[in-house]
C-alpha positions as CSV (number, residue, x, y, z in Angstrom):
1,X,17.6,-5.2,-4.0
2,X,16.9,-1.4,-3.4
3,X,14.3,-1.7,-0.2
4,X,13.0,1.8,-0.7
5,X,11.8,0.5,-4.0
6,X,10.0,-2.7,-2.5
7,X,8.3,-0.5,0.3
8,X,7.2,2.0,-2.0
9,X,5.9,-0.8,-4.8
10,X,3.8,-2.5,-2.6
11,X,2.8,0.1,-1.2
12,X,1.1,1.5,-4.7
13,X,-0.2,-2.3,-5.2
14,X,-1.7,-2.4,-2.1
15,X,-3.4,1.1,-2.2
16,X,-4.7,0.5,-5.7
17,X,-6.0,-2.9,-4.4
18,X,-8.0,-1.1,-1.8
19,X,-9.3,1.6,-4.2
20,X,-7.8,4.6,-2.6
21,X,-6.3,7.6,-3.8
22,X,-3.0,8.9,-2.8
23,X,-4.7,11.4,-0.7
24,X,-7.1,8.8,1.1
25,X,-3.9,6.8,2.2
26,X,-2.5,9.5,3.5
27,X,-5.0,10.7,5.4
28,X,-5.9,7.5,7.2
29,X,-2.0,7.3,7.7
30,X,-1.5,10.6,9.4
31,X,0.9,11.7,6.5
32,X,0.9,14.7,4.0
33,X,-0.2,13.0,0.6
34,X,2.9,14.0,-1.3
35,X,5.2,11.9,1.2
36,X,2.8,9.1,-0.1
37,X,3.9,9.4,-3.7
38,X,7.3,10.3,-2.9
39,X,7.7,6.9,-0.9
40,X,5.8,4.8,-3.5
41,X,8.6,6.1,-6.0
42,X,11.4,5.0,-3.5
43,X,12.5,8.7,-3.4
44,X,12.1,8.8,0.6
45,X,13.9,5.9,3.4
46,X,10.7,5.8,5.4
47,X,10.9,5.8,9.2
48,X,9.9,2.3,11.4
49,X,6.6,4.7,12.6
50,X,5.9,5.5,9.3
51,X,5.9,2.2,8.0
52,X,3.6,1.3,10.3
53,X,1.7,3.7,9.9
54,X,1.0,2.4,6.2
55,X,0.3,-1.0,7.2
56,X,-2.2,-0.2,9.5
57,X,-4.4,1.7,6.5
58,X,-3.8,-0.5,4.6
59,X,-4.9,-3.5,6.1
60,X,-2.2,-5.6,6.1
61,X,1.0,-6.6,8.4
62,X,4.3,-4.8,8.1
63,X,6.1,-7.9,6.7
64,X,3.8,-7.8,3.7
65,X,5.3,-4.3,2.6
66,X,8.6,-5.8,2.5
67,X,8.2,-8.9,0.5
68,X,9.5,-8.4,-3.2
69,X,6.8,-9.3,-6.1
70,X,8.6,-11.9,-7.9
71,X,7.1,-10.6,-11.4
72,X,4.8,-8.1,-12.3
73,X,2.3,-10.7,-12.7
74,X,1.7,-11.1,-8.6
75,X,0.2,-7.8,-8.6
76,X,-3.7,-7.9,-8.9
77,X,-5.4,-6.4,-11.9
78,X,-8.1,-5.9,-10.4
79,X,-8.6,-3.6,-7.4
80,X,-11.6,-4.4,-4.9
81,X,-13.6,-1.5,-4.1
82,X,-14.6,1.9,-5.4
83,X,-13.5,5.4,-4.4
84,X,-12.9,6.0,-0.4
85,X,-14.3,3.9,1.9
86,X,-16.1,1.7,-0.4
87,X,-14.1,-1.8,0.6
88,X,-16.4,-3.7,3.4
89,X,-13.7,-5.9,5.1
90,X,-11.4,-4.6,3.1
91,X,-8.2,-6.7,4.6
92,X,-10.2,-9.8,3.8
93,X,-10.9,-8.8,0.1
94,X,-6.9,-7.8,0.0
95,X,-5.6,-10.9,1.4
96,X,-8.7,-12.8,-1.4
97,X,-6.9,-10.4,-4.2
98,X,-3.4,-11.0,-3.4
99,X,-3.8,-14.9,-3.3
């Protein structure tokens, strides 16, 4: 299993969950939006800070971006929300969308 793969996939599922652009992650990260992309491809070994970092905007706790999707078929088809900022209680609709 290739962690930096796992990291970076959930990563993209959980951001196109919420809605947000690549650019709206990484601003409510504190990160440059092109180290957003690069991690969700597994190009980049992300720092422990960093990592949490990304759970925190997304919503969700740092075990959750470490748990491998079993099948393409545990990612949501769905996302919740619209465009930045538009998820009200956004972890709850995340955690409702992941179930």
């Amino acid at each position: 299993m290739n962690g930096r793969l796992v990291v970076g996939a959930n990563i993209r599922r959980l951001r196109k969950v919420l809605g947000l652009s690549q650019e709206r992650l990484a601003e409510s990260a504190g990160l440059h939006w092109t180290y957003v992309g690069s991690v969700e491809r597994g190009e980049r070994n992300v720092s422990v800070d960093n990592i949490c970092r990304f759970a925190s905007a997304l919503g969700v706790d740092v075990p959750e971006l470490f748990t491998p999707l079993s099948s393409p078929s545990d990612a949501p088809s769905n996302p919740v929300g619209r465009g930045p900022r538009s998820h009200t209680n956004g972890t709850r609709q995340l955690r409702k969308a992941l179930r």
